[in-house]
C-alpha positions in Angstrom: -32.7 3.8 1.6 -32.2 -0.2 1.3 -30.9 -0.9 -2.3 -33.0 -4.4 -3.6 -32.0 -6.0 -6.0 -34.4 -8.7 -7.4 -33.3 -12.5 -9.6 -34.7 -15.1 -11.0 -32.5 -15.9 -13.7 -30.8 -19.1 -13.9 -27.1 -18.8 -12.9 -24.1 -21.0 -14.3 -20.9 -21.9 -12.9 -19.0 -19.5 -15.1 -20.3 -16.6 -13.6 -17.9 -17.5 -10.9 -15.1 -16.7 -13.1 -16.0 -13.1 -13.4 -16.0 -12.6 -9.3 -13.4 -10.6 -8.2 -11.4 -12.6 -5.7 -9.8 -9.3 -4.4 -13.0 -7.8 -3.6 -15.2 -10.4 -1.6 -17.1 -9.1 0.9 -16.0 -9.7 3.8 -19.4 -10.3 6.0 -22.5 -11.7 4.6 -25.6 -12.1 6.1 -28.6 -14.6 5.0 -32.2 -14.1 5.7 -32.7 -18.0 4.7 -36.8 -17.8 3.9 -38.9 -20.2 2.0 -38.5 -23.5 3.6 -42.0 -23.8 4.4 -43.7 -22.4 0.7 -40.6 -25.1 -0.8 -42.2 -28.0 1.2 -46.2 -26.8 0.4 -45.5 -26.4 -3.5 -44.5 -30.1 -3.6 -47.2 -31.4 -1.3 -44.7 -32.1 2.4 -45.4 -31.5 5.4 -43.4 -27.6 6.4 -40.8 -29.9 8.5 -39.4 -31.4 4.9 -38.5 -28.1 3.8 -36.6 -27.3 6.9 -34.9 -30.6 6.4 -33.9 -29.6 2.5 -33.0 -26.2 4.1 -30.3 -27.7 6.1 -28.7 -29.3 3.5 -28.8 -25.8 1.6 -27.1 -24.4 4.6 -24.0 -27.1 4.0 -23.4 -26.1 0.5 -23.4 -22.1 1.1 -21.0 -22.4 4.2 -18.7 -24.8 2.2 -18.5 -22.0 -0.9 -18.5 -18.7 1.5 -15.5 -20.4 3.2 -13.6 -21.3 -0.2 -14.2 -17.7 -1.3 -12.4 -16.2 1.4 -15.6 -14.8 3.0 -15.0 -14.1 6.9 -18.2 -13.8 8.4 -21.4 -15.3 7.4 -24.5 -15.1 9.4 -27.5 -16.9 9.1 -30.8 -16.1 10.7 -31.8 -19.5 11.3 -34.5 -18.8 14.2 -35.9 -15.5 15.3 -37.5 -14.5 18.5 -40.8 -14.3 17.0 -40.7 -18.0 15.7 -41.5 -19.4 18.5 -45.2 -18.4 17.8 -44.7 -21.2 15.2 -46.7 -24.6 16.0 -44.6 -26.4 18.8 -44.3 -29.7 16.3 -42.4 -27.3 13.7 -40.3 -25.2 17.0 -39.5 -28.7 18.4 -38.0 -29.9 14.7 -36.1 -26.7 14.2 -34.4 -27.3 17.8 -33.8 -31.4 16.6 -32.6 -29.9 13.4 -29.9 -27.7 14.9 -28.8 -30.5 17.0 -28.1 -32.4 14.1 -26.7 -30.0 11.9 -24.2 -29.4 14.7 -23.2 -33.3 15.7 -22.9 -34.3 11.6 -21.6 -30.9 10.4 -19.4 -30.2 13.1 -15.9 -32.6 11.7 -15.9 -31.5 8.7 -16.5 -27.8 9.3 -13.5 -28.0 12.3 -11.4 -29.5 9.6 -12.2 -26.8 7.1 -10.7 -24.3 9.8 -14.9 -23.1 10.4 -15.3 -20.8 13.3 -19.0 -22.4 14.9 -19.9 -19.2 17.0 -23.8 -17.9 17.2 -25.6 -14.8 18.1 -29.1 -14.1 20.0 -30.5 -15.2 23.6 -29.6 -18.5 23.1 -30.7 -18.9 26.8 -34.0 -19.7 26.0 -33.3 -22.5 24.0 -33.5 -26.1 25.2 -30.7 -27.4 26.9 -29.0 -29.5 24.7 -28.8 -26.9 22.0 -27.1 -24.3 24.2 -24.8 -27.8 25.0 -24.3 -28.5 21.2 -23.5 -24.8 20.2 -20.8 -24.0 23.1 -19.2 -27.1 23.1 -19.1 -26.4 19.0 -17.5 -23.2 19.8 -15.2 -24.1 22.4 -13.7 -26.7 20.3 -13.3 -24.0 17.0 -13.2 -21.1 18.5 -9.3 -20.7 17.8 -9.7 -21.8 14.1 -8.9 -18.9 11.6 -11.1 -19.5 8.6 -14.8 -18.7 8.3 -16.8 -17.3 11.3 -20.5 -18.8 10.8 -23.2 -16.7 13.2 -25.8 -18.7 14.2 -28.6 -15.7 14.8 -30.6 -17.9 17.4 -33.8 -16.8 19.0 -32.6 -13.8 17.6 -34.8 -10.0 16.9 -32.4 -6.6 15.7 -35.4 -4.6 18.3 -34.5 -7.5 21.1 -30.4 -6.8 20.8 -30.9 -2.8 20.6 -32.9 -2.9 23.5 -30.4 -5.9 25.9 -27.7 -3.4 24.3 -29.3 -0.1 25.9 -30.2 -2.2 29.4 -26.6 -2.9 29.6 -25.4 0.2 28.8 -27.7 1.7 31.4 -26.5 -0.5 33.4 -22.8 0.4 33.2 -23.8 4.2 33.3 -25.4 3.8 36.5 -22.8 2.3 38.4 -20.2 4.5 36.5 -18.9 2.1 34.4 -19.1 4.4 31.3 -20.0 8.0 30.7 -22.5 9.5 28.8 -20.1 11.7 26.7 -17.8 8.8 25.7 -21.2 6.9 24.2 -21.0 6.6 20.4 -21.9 4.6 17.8 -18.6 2.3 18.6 -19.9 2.1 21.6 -23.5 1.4 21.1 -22.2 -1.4 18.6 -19.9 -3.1 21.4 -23.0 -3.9 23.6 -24.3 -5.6 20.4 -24.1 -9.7 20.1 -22.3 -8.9 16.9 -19.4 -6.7 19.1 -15.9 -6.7 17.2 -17.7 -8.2 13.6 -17.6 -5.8 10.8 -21.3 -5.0 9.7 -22.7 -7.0 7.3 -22.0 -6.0 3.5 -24.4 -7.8 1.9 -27.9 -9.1 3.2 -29.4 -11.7 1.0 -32.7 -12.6 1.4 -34.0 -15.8 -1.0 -38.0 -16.2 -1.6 -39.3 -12.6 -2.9 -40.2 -11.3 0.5 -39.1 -7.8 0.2 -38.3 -7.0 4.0 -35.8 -7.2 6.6 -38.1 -9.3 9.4 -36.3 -7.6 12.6 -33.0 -9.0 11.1 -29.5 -6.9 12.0 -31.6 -3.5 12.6 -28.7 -1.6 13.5 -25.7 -3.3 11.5 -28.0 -3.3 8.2 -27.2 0.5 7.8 -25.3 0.7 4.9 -25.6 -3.2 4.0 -26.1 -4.0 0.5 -29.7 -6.0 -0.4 -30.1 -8.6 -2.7 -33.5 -10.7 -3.4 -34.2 -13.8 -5.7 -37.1 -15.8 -6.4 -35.5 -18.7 -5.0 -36.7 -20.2 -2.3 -33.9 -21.5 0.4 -34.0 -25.0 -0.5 -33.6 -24.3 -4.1 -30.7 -21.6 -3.4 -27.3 -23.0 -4.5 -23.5 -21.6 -4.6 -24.2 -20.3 -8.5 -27.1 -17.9 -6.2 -24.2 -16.7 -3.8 -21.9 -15.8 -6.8 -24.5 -13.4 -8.5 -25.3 -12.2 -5.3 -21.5 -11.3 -5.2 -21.1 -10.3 -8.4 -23.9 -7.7 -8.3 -22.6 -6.5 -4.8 -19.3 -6.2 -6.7 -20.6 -3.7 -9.2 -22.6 -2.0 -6.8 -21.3 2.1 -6.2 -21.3 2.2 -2.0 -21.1 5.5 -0.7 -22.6 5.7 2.9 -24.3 8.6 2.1 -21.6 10.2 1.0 -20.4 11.1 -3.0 -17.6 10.7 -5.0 
């Protein structure tokens, strides 16, 4: 049973003083929704509220990496947006270029691992460029590792992940009574990453959009109001704090 957890109260900075530095979790995933509902309440054209989106992105990878959070992974474009009309795909593409050439000094500097999962063979050319040149050039730094999911779907990965693993069975490679969940999770894009403890999702959409099907298990769920343009680093600390006082027992008791 997913465990939602709904905000719209208006956080301080103090509430950062009551997060417990010892208990951060250590993978946290974003659903960032809302860009386009941000832009249409204040009469812009959808592309503005990707472009405000971006800038939301800056501040929450900045504050995940001075919290000590390793992994944080945003699902910044999903195999079913590209249904989307081709003027907002094309900006979304232009968008990730850009993040990537103005972003990319300062996140090296800050020790940022620039790493991404999904088929990002399907996207243009000078993204795929722009993302492995990105992560060839931080790929030994130790601090934050920031997931790109990219033309990314959770039913897309399970079912690359079982065509590989047939794969391997048929020509011996592996055998059907050393196939467990450790091994269904290695065939995964997110192979060797912890699963996610805590998926926050801003806007009020109540659903997981085909987002980390398999990892999302026994992931923590937190909602606000807040639309992703709007969602700052006093957002991230309640979501943390709630997470903090949350009693995991995957399905288990105590």
């Amino acid at each position: 049973m997913f465990k939602f957890f709904k905000s719209t109260k208006k956080i301080t900075d103090s509430d950062n003083d009551n997060i417990d530095m010892d208990k951060i979790p250590k993978h946290i995933a974003i659903i960032m929704d809302g860009n386009g509902r941000w832009a249409r309440e204040r009469n812009l054209p959808r592309t503005m509220g990707h472009r405000a989106g971006v800038e939301t992105i800056r501040d929450i990878v900045k504050e995940c990496n001075n919290l000590g959070v390793k992994y944080l992974t945003l699902y910044a474009f999903s195999t079913e947006n590209w249904g989307r009309p081709s003027e907002e795909v094309s900006t979304l593409m232009k968008l990730l270029v850009e993040y990537l050439r103005n972003e990319f000094e300062e996140l090296n500097s800050n020790n940022v691992v620039i790493s991404s999962i999904g088929d990002i063979s399907k996207l243009p050319q000078i993204c795929r460029a722009e993302l492995m040149t990105a992560y060839e050039k931080t790929k030994l730094n130790t601090g934050l590792i920031l997931n790109l999911a990219l033309n990314y779907g959770g039913r897309d990965e399970i079912t690359t992940a079982f065509k590989k693993m047939y794969t391997d069975l048929k020509f011996s490679r592996l055998k059907e009574e050393d196939i467990t969940e450790d091994t269904i999770s290695s065939y995964l894009y997110t192979k060797g990453m912890p699963d996610p403890d805590i998926i926050i999702r801003p806007s009020g959409e109540q659903r997981i959009s085909n987002f980390l099907l398999w990892q999302s298990a026994y992931s923590e769920f937190w909602i606000s109001d807040i639309k992703w343009p709007d969602f700052k680093k006093e957002h991230l600390h309640k979501a943390i704090l709630d997470f903090q006082k949350r009693d995991r027992r995957f399905g288990g008791v105590k």
